[in-house]
N, C-alpha and C positions, 0 to 999 in steps of 0.2 A: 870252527873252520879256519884253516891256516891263512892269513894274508899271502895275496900274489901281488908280484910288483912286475913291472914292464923291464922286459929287459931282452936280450938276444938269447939267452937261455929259454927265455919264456918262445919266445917263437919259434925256438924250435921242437921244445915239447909239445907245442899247438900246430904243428906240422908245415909253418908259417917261411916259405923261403925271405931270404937277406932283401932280395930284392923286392919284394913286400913293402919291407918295411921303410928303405931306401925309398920307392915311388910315395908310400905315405908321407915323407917329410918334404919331398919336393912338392908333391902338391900343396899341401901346406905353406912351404915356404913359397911357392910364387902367388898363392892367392892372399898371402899376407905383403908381401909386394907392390900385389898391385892394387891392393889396397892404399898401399902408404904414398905412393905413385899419383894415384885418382886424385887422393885428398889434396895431396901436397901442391898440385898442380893448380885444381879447381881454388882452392885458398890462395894463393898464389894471382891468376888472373881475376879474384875478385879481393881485391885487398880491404877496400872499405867494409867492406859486408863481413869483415874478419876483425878488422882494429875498431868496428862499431860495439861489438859489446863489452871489450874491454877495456874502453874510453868514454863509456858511457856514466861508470861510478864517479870519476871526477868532472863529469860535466853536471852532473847536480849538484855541484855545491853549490851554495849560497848566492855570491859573489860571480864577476865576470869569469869564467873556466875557459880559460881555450890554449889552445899548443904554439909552439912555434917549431921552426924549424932553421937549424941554425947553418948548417951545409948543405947543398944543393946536392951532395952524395949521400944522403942522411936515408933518402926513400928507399934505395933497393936493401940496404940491410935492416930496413923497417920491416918488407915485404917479409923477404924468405924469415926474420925471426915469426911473425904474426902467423906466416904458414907452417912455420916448422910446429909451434906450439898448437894450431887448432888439427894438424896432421894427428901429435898423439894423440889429444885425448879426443878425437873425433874415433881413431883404428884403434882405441886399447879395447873396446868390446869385442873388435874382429879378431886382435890377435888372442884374446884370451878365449873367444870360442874356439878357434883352431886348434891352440894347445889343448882343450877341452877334448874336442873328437879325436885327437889324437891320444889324449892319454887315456882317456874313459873308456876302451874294449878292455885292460885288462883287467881293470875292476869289479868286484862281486858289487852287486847288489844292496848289499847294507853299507859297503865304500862308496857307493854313487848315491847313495840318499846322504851320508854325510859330506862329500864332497859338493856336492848340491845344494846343502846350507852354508857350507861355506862360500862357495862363489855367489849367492846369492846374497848373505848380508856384506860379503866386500864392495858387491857392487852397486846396491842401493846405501851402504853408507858414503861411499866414496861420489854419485851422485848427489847425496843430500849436501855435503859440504861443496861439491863443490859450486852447486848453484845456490848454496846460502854465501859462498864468503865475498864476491863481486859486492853485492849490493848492501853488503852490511858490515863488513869487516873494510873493504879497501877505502870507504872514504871516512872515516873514522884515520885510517894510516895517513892519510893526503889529508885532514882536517888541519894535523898539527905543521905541517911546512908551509901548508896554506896560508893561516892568518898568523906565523910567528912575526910577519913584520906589522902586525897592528899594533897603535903607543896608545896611550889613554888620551892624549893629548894630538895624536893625526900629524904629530909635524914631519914624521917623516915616516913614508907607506913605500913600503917596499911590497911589490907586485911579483908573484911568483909565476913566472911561464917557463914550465916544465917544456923538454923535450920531447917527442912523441915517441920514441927509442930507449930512453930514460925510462919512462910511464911505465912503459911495456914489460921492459926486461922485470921490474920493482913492481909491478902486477902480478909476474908469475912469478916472482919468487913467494909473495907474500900466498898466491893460491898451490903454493909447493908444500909449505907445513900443513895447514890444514887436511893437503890429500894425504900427509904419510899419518896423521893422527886418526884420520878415519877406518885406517887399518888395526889400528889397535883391538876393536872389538876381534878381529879375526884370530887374532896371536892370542888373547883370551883364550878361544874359545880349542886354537893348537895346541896349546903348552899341557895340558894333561894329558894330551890324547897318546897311546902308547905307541913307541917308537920316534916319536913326536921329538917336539925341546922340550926340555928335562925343568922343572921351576930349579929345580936345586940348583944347574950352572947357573942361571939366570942369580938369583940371590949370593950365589956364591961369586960373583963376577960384575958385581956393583959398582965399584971405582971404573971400570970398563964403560960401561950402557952410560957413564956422564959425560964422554967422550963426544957420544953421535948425536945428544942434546946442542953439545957447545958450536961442532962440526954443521949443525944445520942450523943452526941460528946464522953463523957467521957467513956462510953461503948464501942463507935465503934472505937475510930481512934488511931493511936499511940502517945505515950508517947512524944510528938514535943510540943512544945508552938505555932508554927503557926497552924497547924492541929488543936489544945485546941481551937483557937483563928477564925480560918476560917472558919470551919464545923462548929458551931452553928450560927456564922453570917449571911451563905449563907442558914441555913432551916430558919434560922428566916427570912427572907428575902423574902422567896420564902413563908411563912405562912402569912407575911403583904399582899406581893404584892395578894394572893388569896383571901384574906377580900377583898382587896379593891375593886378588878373585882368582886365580889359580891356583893357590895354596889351599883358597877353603874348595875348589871345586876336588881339587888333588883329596883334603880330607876325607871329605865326603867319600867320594867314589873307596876311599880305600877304607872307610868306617861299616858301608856295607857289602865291600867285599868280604869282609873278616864276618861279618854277621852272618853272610849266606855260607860262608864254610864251617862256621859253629853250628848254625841248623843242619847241616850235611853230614856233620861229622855225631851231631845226637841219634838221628834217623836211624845212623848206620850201627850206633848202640845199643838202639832199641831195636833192630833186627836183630 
């Protein structure tokens, strides 16, 4: 059975008027709206209840943990970053249902059960990291600036009081890599799929893919030479190893292709 894909052609073979299709995106888009609207706002008038759980990793440390604040205009661009951040990934499940309903009528049935695996381990991977990286990865990052001013000898202790602006921004950059690695299984599971991306660009296009390694390192992590040096090694890392599990998914699928057309092509000799 032929794939159908969504498109203006399609609605009109479906007997589907423009303005159909029109009123589906506006609804769409204002219920994603005011989605983003709601959260932004509600995050917003409750500010603590927003910078509590992502200041919570560095108040386990060890040691005294506390903030300061160094400009008295420091609070309102504390505010709107802490809402702008719990706004996405509070609306990424809304907007990705939306786009859902919207693109899933013109899918057959064996496209919506694969489509259905896929949104469904993006979203409980992308879950799992990222309420594993707060509480285990960020104070391990804040462990080493923490105690760098400890001597063997105590004579002189230098006390580190971070920013609470600072924290924040260098919080979500660090819970930024982990949410693009947890997409990795997805892109596995794309790259054979036909019509799909292709492994062969991907392999053939290698000095390229080192690019977006280096590019989000140096956007996402702090100012450290191992962080420069670790986070591009381990996405690149984690971008070979999903070529390769696609190379052998790529074999396979096309080792018993060729089997089932040798069986086909016997049958029809022995008729």
């Amino acid at each position: 059975m032929p794939k159908m894909h969504f498109s203006f052609e399609l609605l009109i073979e479906w007997n589907f008027a423009p303005e159909t299709f029109l009123g589906e995106v506006r609804i769409r888009s204002v219920r994603i709206l005011i989605g983003l609207g709601l959260t932004w706002f509600t995050r917003y008038w409750f500010p603590e209840e927003s910078i509590s759980p992502l200041a919570k990793p560095f108040l386990t440390l060890p040691l005294d943990s506390y903030f300061v604040r160094t400009q008295s205009t420091e609070a309102p661009p504390t505010y709107v970053a802490t809402s702008s951040i719990a706004c996405s990934y509070f609306v990424f499940p809304l907007i990705s249902h939306q786009i859902w309903c919207f693109s899933i009528p013109s899918c057959y049935g064996e496209q919506r059960q694969k489509y259905n695996r896929f949104l469904h381990l993006s979203g409980s991977r992308f879950s799992l990291f990222l309420f594993l990286t707060p509480p285990r990865v960020v104070p391990n990052v804040w462990h080493f600036p923490y105690f760098v001013g400890a001597t063997s000898t105590n004579s002189l202790m230098i006390k580190l009081q971070p920013k609470i602006y600072d924290y924040i921004m260098l919080t979500v950059r660090i819970l930024f890599i982990p949410s693009v690695c947890s997409q990795v299984p997805v892109i596995v599971i794309c790259l054979p799929e036909p019509r799909g991306l292709s492994v062969e660009t991907f392999t053939s296009n290698r000095r390229f893919l080192m690019v977006f390694p280096l590019i989000t390192a140096a956007l996402s992590t702090p100012p450290d030479i191992w962080c420069q040096i670790v986070a591009p090694f381990l996405i690149y890392s984690i971008i070979e190893f999903a070529i390769f599990v696609a190379l052998i998914v790529q074999v396979r699928e096309e080792g018993w292709t060729s089997r089932m057309r040798e069986s086909g092509s016997i049958e029809k000799k022995e008729e």
